[in-house]
C-alpha angles and dihedrals in degrees: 000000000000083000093054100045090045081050099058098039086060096050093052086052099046085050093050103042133354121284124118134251109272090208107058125042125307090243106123118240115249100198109181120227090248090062095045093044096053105093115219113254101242108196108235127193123233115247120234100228115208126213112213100211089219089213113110116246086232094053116093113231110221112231125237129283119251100233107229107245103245105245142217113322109257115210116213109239105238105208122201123264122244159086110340123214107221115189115220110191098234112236111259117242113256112269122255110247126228145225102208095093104049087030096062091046081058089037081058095036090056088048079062091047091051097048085062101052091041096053082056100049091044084051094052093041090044088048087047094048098044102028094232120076115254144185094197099113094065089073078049120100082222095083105040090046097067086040083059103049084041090060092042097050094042095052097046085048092062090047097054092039102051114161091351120131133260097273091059082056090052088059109043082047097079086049083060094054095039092050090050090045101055093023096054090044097049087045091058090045092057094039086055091047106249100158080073087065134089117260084252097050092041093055098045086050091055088048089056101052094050089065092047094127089210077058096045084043094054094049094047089053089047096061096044092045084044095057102037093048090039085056083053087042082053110046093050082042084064090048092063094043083056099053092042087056103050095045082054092054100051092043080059094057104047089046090057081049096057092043084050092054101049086044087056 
């Protein structure tokens, strides 16, 4: 063991500075420069090198997007170029207006009007009958039925009539009359069951009742409140043409304007 550790001392000696080994000869070593030079092969082990994944384990790792398959080429429609037609819905002219609505409230005002005049007239004729004034006929269907056709015809008149003149009134006024003079006698025959009775004595009753001077009286007053309210139905008729026609005009004009504009 003394041998060893002196052995060792004198090589690191030897390796440090310059001395010789004491155990072998005292010829000194020749080493070449090859030999110096030539560095001894050491044996390393390879390293197992460790890649920390610096995500957190808590942390939850998203999973990759599905890329969407690109899908069949569409090609961009190319559309000529030009004058497009463009389509403007036209204004529509103004409507006509009409008198039948505000016509047929004064064709029932007048009815009023007539039922007033004609309750006069039955109680002169019924004082000058009778010889004592009297109210009775008013309880009597032969009142009310004249009121009724009045009120019918009138109305139908202004209907027809519309927006017409006076003179269409005038006229109309004697088919009032005509239409409260037979209607009003046929409604009393049947009332009075005539269809119970024989063709002679039918026809002698209608007769009769012709000549019925409250029915003669009713048609008379008729005619004169038909043609004095149809004058007020007309002139408010001629109010409306008026107005029609001046919303037509303007409707012209600016029309012409418009057409004007897009020329120029």
């Amino acid at each position: 063991m003394a041998a060893t550790n002196a052995g060792n001392g004198n090589g690191n000696g030897n390796g440090n500075g310059t001395g010789t080994d004491p155990t072998t000869t005292n010829e000194p070593v020749i080493a070449t420069v090859e030999e110096a030079a030539e560095p001894t092969p050491v044996a390393v082990e390879p390293e197992e090198i460790v890649i920390e994944d610096p995500t957190p384990a808590d942390v939850p790792v998203e999973a990759p997007v599905a890329q969407p398959t690109a899908g069949p080429r569409v090609e961009p429609v190319v559309y000529p170029t030009g004058p497009q037609v463009v389509y403007v819905t036209a204004p529509e002219p103004p409507r006509n207006r009409g008198n039948r609505g505000l016509g047929s409230l004064l064709a029932l005002a007048a009815t009023l009007i007539y039922a007033g005049i004609l309750a006069i007239v039955f109680a002169l004729i019924w004082t000058a009958a009778t010889g004592e004034p009297s109210l009775a006929f008013l309880a009597s269907p032969t009142f009310y039925i004249p009121v009724v056709f009045f009120a019918l015809a009138m109305v139908l008149l202004v209907l027809i009539v519309n927006r017409g003149g006076w003179w269409a009134y005038v006229i109309g006024s004697v088919l009032v009359a005509l239409a409260v003079y037979f209607g009003s006698a046929g409604m009393l025959l049947l009332l009075n069951n005539i269809i119970l009775q024989t063709p002679e004595g039918a026809a002698a009753l209608f007769q009769q009742a012709l000549l019925n001077p409250l029915i003669i009286a009713s048609a008379l007053v008729a005619r004169e409140v038909a043609i004095w309210s149809g004058i007020v139905i007309s002139r408010r008729g001629r109010k409306v043409t008026a107005r029609n026609r001046d919303a037509r005009t303007v409707f012209e004009r600016e029309q012409s304007e418009r057409h004007a504009q897009h020329g120029a």
